[in-house]
N, C-alpha and C positions, 0 to 999 in steps of 0.2 A: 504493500500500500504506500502511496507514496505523499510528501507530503505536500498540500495546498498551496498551490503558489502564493494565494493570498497573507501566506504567514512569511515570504521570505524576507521582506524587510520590517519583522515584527522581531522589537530586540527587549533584551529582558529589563532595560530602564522601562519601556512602554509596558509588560508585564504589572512592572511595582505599579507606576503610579496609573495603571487602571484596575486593579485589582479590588479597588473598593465599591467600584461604580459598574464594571464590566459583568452582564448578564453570558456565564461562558457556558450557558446550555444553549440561548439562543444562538450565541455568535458560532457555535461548532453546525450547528444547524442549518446555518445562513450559509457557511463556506465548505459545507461537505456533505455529499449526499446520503441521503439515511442507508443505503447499500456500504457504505464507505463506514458508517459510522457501525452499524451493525458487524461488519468485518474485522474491525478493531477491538469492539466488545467480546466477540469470541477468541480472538487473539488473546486477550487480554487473561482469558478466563485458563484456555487451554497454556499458557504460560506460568500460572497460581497454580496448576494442575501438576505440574512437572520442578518447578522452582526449589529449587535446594533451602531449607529454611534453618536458620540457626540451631546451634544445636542450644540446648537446654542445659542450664545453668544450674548446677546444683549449689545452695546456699547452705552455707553453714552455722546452722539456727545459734547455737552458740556464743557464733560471734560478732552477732546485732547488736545494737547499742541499745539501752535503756528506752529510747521514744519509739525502735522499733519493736521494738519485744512488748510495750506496755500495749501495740494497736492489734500486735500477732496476738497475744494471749486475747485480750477483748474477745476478736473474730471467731479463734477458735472455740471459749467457751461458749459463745453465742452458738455456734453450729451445736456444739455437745446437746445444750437447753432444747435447740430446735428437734434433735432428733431423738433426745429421750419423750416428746411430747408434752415439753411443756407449755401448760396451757396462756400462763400468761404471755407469753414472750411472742412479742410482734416482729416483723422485718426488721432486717438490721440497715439502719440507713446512716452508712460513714460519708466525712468528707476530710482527707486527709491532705493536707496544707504543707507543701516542702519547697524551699527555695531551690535553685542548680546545686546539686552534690549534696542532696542533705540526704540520699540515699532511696527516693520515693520508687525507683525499678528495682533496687533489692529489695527493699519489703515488698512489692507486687512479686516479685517470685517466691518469694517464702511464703506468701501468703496460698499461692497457686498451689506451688511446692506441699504444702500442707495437706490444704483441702483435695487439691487432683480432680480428677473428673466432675466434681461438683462445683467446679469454677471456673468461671470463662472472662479472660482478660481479652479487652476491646481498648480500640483508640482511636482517634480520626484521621492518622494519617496512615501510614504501610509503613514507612521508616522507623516511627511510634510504636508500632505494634509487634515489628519486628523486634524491637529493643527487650521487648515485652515479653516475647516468646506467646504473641496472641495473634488476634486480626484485627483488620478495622471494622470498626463498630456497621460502617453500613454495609458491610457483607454477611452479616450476621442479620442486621435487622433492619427490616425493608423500609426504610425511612422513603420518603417521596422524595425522587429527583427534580420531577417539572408538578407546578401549581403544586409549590407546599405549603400554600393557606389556604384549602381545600376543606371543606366544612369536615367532611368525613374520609379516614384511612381504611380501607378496608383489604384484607389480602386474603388471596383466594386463592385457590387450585393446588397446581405444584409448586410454587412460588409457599405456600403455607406452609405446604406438607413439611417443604426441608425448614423453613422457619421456627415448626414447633421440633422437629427431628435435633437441630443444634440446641435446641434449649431442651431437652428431653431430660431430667435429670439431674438439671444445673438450678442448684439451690444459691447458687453467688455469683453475681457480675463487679464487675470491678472494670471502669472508664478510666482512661490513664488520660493525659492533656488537657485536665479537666477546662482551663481556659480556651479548649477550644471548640468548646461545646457549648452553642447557643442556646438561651433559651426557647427556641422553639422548635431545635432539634432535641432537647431534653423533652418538649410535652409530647413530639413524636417518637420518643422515644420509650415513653410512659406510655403512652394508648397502644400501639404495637407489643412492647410485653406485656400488656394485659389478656389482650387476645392470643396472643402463644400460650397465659400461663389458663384461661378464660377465669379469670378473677379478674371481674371489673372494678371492683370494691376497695379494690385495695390499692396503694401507690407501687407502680413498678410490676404490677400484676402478684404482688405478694414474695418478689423477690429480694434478697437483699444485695443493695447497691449501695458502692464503694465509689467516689467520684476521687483521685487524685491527681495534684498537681499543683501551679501555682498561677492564680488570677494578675500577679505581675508580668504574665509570658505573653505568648502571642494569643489574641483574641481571635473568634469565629471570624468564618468568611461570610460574608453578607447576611449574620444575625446579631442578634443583641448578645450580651453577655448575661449569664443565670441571672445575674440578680440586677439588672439594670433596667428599670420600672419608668422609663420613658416610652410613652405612648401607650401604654399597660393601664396605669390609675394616674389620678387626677386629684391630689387631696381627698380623698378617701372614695370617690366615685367608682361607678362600675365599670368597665372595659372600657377604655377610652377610642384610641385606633390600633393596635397593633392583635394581630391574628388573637384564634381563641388558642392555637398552638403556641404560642407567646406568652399567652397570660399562664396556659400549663403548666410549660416549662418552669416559670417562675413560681407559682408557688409551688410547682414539685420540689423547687432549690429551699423554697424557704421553710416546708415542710421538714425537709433532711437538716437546715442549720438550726431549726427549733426543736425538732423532737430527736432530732440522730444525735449520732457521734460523730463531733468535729474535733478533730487533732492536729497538732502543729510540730514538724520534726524541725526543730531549732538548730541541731548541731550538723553543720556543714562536713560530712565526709571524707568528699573528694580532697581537699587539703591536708585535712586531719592522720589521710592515710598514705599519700604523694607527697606532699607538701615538704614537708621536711627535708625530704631528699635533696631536693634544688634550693631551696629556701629557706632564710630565718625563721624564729620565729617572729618577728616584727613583721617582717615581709606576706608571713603568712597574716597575719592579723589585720597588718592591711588590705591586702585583697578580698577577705572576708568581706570587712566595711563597704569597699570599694565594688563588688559584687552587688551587696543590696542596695546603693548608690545607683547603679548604673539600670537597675532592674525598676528602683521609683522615680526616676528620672532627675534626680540631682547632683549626678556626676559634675565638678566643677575642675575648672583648668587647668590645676592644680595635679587632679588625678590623670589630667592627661601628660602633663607633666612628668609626673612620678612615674607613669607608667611607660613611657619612652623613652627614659633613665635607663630603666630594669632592663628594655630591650637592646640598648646601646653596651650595656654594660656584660648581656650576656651576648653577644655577638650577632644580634637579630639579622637576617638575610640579606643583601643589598632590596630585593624585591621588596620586601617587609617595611624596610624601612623609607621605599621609595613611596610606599603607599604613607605612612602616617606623611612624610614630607609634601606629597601634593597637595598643590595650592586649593584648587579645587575642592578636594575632600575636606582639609585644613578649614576652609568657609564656612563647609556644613557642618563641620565640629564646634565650631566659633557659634555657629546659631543655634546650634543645640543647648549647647551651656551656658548661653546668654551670654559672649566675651565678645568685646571688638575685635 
């Protein structure tokens, strides 16, 4: 299949800055024929079919840190309560909050690692999910591609059969990226496992859901984020404009931050376990800071400073450092941290 001339001088600066506005179901649409588009989809599928997939990571429960061991024990006894039949004990609705390297893919594997077949790790992108030892969430669950503020989801045929066939058995989902999961891909994503699990009563269809990740990362593509109540309510009014999959999504989030389990893995890993090696401890301690700096958007000149020191001093590449030197890039750093 070959590609669309109409993409040859489409370069990935034009990518970014239309990404927020570009409707790219219609525009594949518009520049490929649905024989073309259909041909790629089976490509696509029979490639997942054959694809060599990570291998599987065995974690050494042992040597968890305190925040992760305090969310793994929760989970587990929670499953024990569920399967001895106890009667009180409702869905378990976690949402687990970790900055880069505070370890949120080791605990999803230990948590996997644990439970086994009664737990299905999902994420929104293939790279994510890979990381994960999962899949993406929309291959799992048949979220709407085109008109998804559609009054009603309904899935049918053989498209159902394998839908309830992956959830067959799976008492635990666990969302990795959780920032990149809009809210009304979360309310599609509650009305869908309800009818896999046919508990309409229940949130999630009676399943217990695990959203991790960090609302500082990269947001959905053309949705809101879980908890972002613009266009939803109005001073306490009912649905103002945004989908009833919107308003869903949202209190599905706010049902789990009020009645779940929300946790916060504080200590930064990745340093803690690498860092040393190359690095002070000062050096390390700054980059920590420097890290959640740069993630709520107050990195200041200073830090760019210091941090082109460190590359100078360890012998950073000519390339590397041809990049921090470009005047160009140099501007858009200057307007990011508000310097002249």
């Amino acid at each position: 299949m070959q590609v669309n001339p109409h993409f040859k001088e489409f370069t990935a600066l034009d990518a970014m800055e239309g990404t927020s506005s570009t409707d790219w179901a219609a525009r594949s649409s518009e520049t490929y024929t649905k024989e073309q588009i259909e041909t790629a989809d089976r490509w696509q599928r029979a490639q997942a079919v054959d694809a060599v997939r990570p291998e599987v990571v065995r974690v050494d429960i042992s040597q968890l840190n305190q925040g992760h061991s305090f969310v793994l024990r929760a989970v587990l006894e929670h499953d024990t309560w569920q399967l001895a039949g106890t009667s009180a004990v409702k869905s378990f609705l976690g949402i687990v909050n970790g900055t880069a390297g505070s370890g949120k893919t080791w605990l999803i594997r230990a948590i996997k690692q644990e439970l086994g077949d009664a737990c299905i790790v999902l994420a929104p992108t293939g790279a994510a999910a890979d990381n994960i030892g999962g899949a993406t969430y929309q291959s799992k669950i048949p979220v709407p591609r085109t008109k998804v503020d559609r009054d009603a989801i309904r899935v049918c045929g053989a498209r159902l059969k394998q839908f309830v066939a992956d959830f067959d058995g799976k008492r635990w989902v666990i969302i990795d990226e959780m920032s990149m999961v809009g809210r009304r891909s979360l309310g599609h994503i509650d009305e869908l496992l309800k009818q896999a699990t046919r508990d309409d009563d229940s949130l999630f269809g009676g399943l217990n859901v695990i959203l991790v990740g960090d609302h500082g990362q990269l947001p959905p593509v053309k949705d809101a984020r879980v908890f972002d109540e613009a266009g939803v309510r109005h001073r306490g009014r009912h649905l103002h404009r945004a989908s009833k999959w919107s308003l869903r999504g949202l209190e599905a989030y706010e049902q789990m931050h009020e009645e779940g389990h929300v946790f916060f893995l504080e200590k930064v890993e990745r340093i803690d376990i690498a860092g040393l090696d190359h690095m002070g401890a000062e050096q390390c301690e700054w980059f920590r800071a420097f890290r959640l700096r740069v993630r709520d958007g107050t990195a200041t000149h200073d830090d760019y400073t210091y941090l082109k020191g460190l590359m100078d001093a360890q012998g950073a590449s000519e390339a590397t450092l041809n990049t921090l030197q470009n005047k160009d890039y140099s501007k858009g750093l200057d307007r990011r941290l508000g310097t002249p």
